[in-house]
LOZAMI-626951 format. One record per residue (C-alpha): residue number from 0; residue in one letter; x, y, z. Coordinates in Angstrom, 2 decimals. Layout:
REM residues N
@n = NUM	res = a	east = X	north = Y	up = Z
...
REM end
This chain:
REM residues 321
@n = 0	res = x	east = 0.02	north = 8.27	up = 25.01
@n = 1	res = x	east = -3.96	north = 6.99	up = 25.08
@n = 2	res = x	east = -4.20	north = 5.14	up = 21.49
@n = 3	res = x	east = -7.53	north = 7.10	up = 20.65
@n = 4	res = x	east = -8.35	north = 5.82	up = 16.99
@n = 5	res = x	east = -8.04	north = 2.36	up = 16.36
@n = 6	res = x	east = -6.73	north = 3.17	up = 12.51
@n = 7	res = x	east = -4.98	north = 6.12	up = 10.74
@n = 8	res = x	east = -5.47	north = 5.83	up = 7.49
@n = 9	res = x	east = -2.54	north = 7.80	up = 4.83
@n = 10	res = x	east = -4.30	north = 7.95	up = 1.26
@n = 11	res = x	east = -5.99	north = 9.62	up = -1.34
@n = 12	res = x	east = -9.19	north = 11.09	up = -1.52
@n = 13	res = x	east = -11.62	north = 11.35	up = -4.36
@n = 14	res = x	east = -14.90	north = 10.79	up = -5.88
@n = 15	res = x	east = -16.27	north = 8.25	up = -8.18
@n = 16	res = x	east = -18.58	north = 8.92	up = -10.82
@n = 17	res = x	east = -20.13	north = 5.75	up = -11.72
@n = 18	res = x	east = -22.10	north = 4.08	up = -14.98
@n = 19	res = x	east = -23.71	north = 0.92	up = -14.60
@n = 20	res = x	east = -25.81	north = -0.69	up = -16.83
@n = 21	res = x	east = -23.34	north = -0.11	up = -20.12
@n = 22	res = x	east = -23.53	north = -2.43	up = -23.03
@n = 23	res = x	east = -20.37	north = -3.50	up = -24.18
@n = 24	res = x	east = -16.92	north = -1.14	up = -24.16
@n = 25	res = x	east = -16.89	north = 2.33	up = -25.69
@n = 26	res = x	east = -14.23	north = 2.37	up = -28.75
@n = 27	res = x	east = -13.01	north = 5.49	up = -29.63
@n = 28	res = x	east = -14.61	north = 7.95	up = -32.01
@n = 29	res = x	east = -18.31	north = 5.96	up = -30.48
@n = 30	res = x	east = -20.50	north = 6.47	up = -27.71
@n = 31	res = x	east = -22.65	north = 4.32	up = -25.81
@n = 32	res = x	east = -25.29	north = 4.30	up = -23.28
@n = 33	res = x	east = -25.17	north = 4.21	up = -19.28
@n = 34	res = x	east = -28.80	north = 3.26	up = -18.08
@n = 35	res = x	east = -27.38	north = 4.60	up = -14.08
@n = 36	res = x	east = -25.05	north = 6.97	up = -12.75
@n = 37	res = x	east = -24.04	north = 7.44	up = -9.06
@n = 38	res = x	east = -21.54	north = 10.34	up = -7.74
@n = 39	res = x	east = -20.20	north = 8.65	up = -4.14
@n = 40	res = x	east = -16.99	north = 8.55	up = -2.13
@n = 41	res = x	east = -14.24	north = 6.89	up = -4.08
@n = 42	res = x	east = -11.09	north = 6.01	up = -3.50
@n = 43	res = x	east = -9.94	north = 2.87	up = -2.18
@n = 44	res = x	east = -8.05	north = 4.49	up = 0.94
@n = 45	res = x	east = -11.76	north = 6.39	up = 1.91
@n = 46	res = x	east = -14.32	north = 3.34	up = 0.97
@n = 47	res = x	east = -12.15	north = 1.50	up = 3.87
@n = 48	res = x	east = -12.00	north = 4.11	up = 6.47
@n = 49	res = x	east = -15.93	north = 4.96	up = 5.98
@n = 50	res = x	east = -16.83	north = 1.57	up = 6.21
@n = 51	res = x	east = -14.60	north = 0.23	up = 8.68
@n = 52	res = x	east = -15.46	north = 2.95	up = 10.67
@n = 53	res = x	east = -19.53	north = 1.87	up = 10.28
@n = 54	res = x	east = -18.11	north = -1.75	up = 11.58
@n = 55	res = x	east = -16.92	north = 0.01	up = 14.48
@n = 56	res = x	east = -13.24	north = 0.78	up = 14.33
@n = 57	res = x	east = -12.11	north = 4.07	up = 15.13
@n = 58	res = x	east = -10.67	north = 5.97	up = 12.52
@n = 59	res = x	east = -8.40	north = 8.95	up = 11.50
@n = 60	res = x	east = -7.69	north = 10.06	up = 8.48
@n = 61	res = x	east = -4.79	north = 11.93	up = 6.47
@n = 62	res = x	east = -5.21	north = 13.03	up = 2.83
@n = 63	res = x	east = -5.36	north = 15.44	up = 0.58
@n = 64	res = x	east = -8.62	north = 17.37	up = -1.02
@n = 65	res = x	east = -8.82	north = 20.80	up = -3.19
@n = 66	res = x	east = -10.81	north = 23.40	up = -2.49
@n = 67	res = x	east = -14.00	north = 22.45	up = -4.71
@n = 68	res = x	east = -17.69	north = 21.05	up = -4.02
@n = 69	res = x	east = -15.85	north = 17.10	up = -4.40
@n = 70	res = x	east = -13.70	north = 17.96	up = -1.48
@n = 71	res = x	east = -17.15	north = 18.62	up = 0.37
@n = 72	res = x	east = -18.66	north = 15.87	up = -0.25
@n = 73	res = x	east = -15.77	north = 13.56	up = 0.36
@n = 74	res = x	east = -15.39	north = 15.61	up = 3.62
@n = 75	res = x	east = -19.24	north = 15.37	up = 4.31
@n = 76	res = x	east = -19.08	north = 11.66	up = 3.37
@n = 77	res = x	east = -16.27	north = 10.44	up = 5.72
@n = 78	res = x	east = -17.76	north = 12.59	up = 8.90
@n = 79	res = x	east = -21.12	north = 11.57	up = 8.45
@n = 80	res = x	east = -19.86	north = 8.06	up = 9.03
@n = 81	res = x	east = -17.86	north = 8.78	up = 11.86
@n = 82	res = x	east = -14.29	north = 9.06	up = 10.41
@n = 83	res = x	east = -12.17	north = 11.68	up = 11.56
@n = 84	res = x	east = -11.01	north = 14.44	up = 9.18
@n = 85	res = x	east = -9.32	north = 17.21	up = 11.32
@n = 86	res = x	east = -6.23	north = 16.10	up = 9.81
@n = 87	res = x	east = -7.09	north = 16.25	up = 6.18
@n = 88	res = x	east = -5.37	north = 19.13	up = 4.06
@n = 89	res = x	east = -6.14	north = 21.33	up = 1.52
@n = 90	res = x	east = -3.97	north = 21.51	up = -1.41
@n = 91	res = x	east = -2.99	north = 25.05	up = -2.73
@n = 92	res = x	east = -3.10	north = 24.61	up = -6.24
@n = 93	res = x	east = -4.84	north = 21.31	up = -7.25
@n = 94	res = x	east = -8.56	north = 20.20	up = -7.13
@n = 95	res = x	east = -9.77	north = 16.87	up = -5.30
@n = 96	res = x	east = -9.46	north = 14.31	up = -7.50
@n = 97	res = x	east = -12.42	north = 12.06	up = -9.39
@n = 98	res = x	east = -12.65	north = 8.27	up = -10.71
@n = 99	res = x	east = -14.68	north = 7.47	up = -13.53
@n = 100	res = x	east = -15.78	north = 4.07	up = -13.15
@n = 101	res = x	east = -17.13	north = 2.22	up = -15.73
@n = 102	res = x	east = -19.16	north = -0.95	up = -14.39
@n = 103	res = x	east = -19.96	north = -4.32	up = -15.21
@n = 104	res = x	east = -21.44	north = -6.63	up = -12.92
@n = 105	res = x	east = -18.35	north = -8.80	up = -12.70
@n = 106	res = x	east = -15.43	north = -6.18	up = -12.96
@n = 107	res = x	east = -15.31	north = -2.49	up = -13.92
@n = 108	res = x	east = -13.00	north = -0.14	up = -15.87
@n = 109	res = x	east = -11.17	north = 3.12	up = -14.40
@n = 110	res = x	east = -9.94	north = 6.54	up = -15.17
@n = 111	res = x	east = -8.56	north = 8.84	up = -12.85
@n = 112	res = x	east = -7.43	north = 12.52	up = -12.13
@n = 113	res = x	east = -5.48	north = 11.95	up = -9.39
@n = 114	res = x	east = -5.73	north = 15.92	up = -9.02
@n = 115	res = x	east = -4.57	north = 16.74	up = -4.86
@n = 116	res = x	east = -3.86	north = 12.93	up = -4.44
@n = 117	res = x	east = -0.77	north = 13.23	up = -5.92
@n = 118	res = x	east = 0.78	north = 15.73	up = -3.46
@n = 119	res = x	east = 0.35	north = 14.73	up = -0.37
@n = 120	res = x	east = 3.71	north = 13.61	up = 1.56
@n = 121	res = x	east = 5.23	north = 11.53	up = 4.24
@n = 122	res = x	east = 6.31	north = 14.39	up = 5.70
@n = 123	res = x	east = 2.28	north = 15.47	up = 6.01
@n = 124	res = x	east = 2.26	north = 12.59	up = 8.79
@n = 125	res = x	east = 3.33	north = 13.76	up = 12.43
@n = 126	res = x	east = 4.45	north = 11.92	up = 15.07
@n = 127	res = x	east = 1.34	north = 13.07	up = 17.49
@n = 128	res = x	east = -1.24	north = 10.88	up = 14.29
@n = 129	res = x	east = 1.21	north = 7.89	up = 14.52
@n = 130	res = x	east = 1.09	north = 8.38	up = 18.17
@n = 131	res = x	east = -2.74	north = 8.21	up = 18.46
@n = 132	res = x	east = -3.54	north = 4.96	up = 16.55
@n = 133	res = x	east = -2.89	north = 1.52	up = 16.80
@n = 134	res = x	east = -3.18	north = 0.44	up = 13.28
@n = 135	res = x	east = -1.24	north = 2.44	up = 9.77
@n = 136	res = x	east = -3.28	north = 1.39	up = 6.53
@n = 137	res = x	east = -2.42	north = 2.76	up = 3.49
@n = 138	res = x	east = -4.12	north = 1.90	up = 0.16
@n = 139	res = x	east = -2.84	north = 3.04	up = -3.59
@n = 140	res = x	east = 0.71	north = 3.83	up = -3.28
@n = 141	res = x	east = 0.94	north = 3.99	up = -7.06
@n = 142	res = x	east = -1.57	north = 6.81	up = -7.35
@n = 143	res = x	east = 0.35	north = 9.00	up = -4.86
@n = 144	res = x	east = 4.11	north = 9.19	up = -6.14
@n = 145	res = x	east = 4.76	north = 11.82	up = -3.27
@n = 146	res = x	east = 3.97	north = 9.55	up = -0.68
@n = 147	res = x	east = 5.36	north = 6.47	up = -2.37
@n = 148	res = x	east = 8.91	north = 8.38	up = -2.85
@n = 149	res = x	east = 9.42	north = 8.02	up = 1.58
@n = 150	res = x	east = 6.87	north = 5.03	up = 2.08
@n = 151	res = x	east = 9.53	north = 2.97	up = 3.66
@n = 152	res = x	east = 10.78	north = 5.53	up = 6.38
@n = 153	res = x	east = 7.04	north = 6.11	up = 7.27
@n = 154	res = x	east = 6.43	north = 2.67	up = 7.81
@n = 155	res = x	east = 9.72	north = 2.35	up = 9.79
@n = 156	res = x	east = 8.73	north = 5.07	up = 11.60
@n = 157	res = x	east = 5.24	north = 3.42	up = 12.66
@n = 158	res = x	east = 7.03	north = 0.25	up = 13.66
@n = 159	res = x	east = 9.19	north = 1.70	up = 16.04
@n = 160	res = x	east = 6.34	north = 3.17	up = 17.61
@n = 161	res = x	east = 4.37	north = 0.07	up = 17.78
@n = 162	res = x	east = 1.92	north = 0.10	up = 15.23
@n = 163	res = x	east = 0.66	north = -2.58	up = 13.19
@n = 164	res = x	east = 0.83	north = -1.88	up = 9.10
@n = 165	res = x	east = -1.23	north = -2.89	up = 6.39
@n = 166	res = x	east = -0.68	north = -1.92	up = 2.62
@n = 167	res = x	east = -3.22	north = -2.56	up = -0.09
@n = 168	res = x	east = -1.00	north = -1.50	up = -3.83
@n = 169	res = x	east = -3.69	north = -1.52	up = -5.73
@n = 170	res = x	east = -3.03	north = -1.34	up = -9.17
@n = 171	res = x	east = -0.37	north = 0.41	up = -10.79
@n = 172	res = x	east = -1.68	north = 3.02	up = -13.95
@n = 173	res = x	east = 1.85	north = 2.90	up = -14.97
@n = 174	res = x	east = 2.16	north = -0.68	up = -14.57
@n = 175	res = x	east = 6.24	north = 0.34	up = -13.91
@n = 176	res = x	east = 5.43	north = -1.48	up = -10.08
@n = 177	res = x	east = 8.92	north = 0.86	up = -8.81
@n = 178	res = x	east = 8.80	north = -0.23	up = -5.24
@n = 179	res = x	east = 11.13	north = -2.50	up = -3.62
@n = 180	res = x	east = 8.47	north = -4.73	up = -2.41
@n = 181	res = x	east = 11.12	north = -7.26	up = -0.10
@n = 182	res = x	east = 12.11	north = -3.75	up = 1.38
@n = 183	res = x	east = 8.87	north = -3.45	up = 2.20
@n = 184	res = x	east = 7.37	north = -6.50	up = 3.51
@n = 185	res = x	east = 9.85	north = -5.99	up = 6.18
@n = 186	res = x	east = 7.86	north = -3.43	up = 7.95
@n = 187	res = x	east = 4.16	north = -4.24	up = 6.85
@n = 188	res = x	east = 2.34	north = -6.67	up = 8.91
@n = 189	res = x	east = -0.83	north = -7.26	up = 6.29
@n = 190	res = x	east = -0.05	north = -7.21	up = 2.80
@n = 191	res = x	east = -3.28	north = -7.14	up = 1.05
@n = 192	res = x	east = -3.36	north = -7.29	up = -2.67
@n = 193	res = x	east = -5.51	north = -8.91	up = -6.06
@n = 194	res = x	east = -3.92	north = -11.57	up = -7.43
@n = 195	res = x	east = -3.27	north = -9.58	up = -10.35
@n = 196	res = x	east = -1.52	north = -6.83	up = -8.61
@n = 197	res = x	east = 0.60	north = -9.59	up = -7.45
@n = 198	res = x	east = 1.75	north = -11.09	up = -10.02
@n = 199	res = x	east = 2.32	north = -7.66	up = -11.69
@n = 200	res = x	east = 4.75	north = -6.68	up = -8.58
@n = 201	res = x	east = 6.08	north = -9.80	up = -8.41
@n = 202	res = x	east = 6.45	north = -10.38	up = -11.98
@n = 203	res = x	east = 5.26	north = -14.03	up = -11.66
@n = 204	res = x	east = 2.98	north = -15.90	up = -14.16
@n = 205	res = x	east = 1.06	north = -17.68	up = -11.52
@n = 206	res = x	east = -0.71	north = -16.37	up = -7.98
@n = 207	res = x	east = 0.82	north = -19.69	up = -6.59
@n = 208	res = x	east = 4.71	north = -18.51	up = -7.70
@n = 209	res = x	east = 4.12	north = -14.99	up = -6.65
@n = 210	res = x	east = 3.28	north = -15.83	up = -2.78
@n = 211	res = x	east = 6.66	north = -18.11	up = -3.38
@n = 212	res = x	east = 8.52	north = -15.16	up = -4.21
@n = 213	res = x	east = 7.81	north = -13.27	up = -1.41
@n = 214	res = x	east = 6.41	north = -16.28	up = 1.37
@n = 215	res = x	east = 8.78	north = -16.40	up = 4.52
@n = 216	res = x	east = 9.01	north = -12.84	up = 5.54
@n = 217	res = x	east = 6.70	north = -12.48	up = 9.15
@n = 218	res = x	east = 3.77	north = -10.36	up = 6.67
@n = 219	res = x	east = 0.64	north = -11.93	up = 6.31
@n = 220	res = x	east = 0.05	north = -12.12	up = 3.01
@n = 221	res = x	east = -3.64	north = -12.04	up = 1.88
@n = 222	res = x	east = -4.88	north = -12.91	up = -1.50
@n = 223	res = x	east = -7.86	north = -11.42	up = -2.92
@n = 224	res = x	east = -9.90	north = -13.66	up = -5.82
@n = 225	res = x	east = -12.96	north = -11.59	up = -6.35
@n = 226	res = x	east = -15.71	north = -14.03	up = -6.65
@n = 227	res = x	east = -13.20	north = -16.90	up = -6.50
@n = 228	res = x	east = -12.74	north = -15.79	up = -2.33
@n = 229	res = x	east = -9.47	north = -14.97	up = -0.70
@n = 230	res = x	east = -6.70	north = -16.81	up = 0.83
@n = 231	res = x	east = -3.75	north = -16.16	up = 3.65
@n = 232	res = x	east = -0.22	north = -17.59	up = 3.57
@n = 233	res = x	east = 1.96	north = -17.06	up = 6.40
@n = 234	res = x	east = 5.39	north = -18.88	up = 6.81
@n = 235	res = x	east = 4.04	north = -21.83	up = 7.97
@n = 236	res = x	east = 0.15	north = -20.89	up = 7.14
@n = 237	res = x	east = -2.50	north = -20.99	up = 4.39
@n = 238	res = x	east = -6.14	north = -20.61	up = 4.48
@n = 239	res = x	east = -8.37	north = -20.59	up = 1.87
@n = 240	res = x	east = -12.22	north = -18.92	up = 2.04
@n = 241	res = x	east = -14.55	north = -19.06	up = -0.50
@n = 242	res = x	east = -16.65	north = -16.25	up = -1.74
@n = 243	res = x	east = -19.93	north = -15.41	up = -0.70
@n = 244	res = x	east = -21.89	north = -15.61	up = -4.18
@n = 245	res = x	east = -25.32	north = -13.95	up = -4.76
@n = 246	res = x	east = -27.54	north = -13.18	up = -7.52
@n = 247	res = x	east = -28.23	north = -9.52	up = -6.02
@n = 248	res = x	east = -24.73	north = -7.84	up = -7.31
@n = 249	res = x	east = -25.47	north = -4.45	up = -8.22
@n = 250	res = x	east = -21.91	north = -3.51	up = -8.55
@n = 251	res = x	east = -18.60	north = -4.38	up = -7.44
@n = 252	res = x	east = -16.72	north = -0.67	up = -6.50
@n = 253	res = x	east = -14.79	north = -0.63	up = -3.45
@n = 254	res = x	east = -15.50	north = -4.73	up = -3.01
@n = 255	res = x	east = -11.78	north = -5.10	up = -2.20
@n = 256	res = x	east = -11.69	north = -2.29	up = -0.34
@n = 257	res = x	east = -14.80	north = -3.45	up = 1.63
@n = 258	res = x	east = -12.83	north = -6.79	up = 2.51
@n = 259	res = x	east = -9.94	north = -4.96	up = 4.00
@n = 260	res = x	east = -12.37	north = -3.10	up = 6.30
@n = 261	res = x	east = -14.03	north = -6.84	up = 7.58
@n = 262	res = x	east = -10.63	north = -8.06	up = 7.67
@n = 263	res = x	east = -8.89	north = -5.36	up = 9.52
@n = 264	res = x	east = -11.97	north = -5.13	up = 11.62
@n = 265	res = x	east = -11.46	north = -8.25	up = 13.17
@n = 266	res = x	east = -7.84	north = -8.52	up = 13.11
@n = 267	res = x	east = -7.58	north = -5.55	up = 15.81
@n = 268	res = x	east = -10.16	north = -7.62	up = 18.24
@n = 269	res = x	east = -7.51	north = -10.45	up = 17.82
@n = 270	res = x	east = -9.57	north = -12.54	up = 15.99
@n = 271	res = x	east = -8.24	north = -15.44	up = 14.27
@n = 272	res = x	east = -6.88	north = -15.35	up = 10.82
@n = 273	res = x	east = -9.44	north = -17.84	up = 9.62
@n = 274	res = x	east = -12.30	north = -15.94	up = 11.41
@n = 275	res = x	east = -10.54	north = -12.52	up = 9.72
@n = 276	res = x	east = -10.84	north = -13.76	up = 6.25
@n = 277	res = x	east = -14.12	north = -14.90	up = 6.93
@n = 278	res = x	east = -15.62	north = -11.69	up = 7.87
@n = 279	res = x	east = -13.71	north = -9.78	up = 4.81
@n = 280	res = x	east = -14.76	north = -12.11	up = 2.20
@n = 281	res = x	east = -18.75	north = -11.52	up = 3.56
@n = 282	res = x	east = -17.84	north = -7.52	up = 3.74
@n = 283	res = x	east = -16.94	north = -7.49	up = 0.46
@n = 284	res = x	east = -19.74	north = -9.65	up = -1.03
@n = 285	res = x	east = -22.41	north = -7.15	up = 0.94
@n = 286	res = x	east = -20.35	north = -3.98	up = -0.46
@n = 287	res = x	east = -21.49	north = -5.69	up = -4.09
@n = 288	res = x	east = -25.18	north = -5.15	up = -3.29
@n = 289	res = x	east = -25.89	north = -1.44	up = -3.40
@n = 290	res = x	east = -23.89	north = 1.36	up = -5.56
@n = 291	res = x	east = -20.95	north = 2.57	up = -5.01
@n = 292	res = x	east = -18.70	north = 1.45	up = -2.19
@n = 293	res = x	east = -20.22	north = 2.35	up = 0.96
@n = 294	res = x	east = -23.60	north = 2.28	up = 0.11
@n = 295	res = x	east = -23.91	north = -0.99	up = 1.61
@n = 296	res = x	east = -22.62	north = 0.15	up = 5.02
@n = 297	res = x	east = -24.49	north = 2.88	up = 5.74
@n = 298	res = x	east = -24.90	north = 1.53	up = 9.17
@n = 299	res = x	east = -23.90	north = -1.74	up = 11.34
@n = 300	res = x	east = -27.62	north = -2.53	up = 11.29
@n = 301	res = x	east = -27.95	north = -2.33	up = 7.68
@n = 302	res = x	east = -24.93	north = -4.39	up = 7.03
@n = 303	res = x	east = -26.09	north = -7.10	up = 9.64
@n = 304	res = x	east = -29.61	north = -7.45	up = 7.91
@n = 305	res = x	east = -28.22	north = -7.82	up = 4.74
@n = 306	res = x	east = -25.42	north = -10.53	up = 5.88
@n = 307	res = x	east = -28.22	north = -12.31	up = 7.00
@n = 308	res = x	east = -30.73	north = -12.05	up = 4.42
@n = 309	res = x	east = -28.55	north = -12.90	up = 1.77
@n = 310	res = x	east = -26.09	north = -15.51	up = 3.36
@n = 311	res = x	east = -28.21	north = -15.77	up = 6.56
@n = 312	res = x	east = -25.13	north = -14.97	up = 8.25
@n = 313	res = x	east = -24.43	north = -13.04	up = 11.34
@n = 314	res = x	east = -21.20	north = -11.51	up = 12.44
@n = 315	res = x	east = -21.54	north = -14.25	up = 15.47
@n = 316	res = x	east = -21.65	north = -16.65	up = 12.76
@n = 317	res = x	east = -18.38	north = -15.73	up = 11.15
@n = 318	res = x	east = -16.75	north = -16.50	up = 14.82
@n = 319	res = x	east = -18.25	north = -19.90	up = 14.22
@n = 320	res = x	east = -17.05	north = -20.73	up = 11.11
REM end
C-alpha cells in the first residue's frame, strides 16, 4: 500500500491555557498575578504533529476530543497547519481536555484534565492508519492509561508492518512509571525523553547511569537537557549538541515537543544522527520565542527567518554542522 503520511501520530489532544509573566508560586489560600494569558493547542502529542507538519512531514493523526468549543479549536488548529484529522474521535461522554500552564522563563508548572484523553484505545488504531504511514510517534503514555494498558502490542503491531517508532513518556502525574520500559525498547526505534523522566523510569540517580541501564538495546536513545542541549547514545554511539541560547525566550511550552518535530523531521530524510540532533535542538530553541508551542511555526518561512536571525542559522546550515 502507497505510504501517504509520513507520520501517524496516537495521542492526546488538548488545550493549554497559559500565564506568563507570574511572580513567584501561588501557595494555597493566596493569589497572584499573571501579566499574559494565551489559549493555544496543547498537548505534547499535537504541538509535534502541527509543527512537524509546518517542517514538512506529512502527518495523520489519532486522538480523542469531546464535543465542546476546545475540541474546535484543537481541530481548527491541527488542519489549519496541514495535519490530518479524519481519524480523530469524539468521545461520548467526556469533554476535550485542557492544561493549565503556569510559566517561567526557564521551566513551567502543569495541571491537567485529561478529560477525552484518557479514553482513547489501542484498539482505536486500524490496520489501514498503520498501513498508510511510515513513522508511529506517540507522546504521553502516562496521561492516557487506556492506551498505555496495550502499548506494547500496538507497537508490535507497527513493527511487523514496517514502521519506524518513536515514544516521548513525558512525565508521569502519578510518578508510579508502570511500564516495562526493557519490554519496550524492544520495539521503539527513538526513545525520546528529559533527563528527568529518565531517571524517574529508570530509577537512577544520575542521567549518565540511567542510559547504562537501558544502553545496548538497537533504540536510539535521545536525551533532552533543556538549555543544557541534547545528546544520543546508541550501542556503540554518543553525540552531544549544545543548546541554542538566546536572550529572546518568551516561553518554553512545547520546547521538547518542538525538538522531536526537528529531530524526527530529519531522521525520515535519512539524515545523520548528528545532523538530527542538530536540527531538534534549533527547533526547540525557536519554539521558545513566541507563546505557546506552535506559535513559532506558523510557517516554514517564519521558522527559517527566525533560525537565522537569532542563530543566523539556516536549515542548510544544520547539514553543515
Amino acid at each position: 500500500m502507497d505510504k501517504r503520511y509520513d507520520v501517524l501520530v496516537v495521542g492526546e489532544l488538548n488545550v493549554d491555557l497559559i500565564l506568563n509573566g507570574i511572580q513567584g508560586f501561588p501557595s494555597v489560600g493566596k493569589e497572584i498575578i499573571a501579566n499574559d494569558m494565551a489559549l493555544a493547542l496543547g498537548s505534547s502529542s499535537a504541538i509535534f504533529a502541527s509543527n512537524i507538519s509546518t517542517l514538512g512531514s506529512s502527518v495523520n493523526f489519532l486522538g480523542m476530543i469531546g464535543r465542546d468549543s476546545f475540541g474546535e479549536l484543537v481541530l481548527s488548529a491541527l488542519r489549519e497547519r496541514g495535519v490530518h484529522t479524519d481519524d480523530i474521535l469524539y468521545a461520548d461522554k467526556s469533554r476535550t481536555g485542557c492544561t493549565v500552564v503556569l510559566s517561567y522563563l526557564d521551566d513551567r508548572a502543569n495541571v491537567t484534565f485529561p478529560g477525552a484523553m484518557e479514553e482513547l484505545s489501542v484498539e482505536d488504531v486500524d490496520d489501514e492508519m498503520l498501513d498508510s504511514t511510515r513513522h508511529l510517534h506517540i507522546s504521553s503514555i502516562f496521561l492516557q492509561r487506556r492506551l498505555k494498558d496495550g502499548l506494547l502490542s500496538l507497537l508490535r503491531r507497527a513493527k511487523a508492518k514496517g514502521l519506524t517508532v518513536s515514544i516521548d513518556p513525558q512525565w508521569d502525574p502519578a510518578e508510579k512509571w508502570d511500564v516495562d520500559l526493557r519490554d519496550l525498547l524492544t520495539c521503539v526505534d527513538l526513545f525520546l525523553p528529559n533527563a528527568e523522566e529518565l531517571m524517574a523510569m529508570t530509577g537512577a540517580a544520575t542521567t549518565d547511569a540511567a542510559v547504562k541501564e537501558i544502553r545496548g538495546h538497537d533504540t536510539i536513545v535521545v536525551v533532552k537537557q533543556g538549555n543544557a542541549g541534547a545528546a544520543l547514545y546508541g550501542k556503540d554511539m554518543e553525540i552531544v549538541q549544545q543548546a541554542f541560547s538566546h536572550t529572546a525566550v518568551v516561553d518554553t511550552v512545547g520546547a521538547g515537543d518542538s525538538f522531536n518535530a526537528g529531530f524526527i523531521h530529519y531522521y525520515l530524510q535519512g539524515r545523520p544522527f548528528a545532523d538530527c540532533l542538530r536540527m531538534g535542538c534549533l527547533a526547540g530553541a525557536v519554539n521558545t520565542t513566541s507563546k505557546g508551542g506552535t506559535a513559532a511555526f506558523s510557517t516554514l518561512e517564519d521558522f527559517q527567518q527566525a533560525a537565522n536571525f537569532l542563530f543566523n542559522n539556516t536549515l542548510q546550515d544544520v547539514a553543515q554542522g
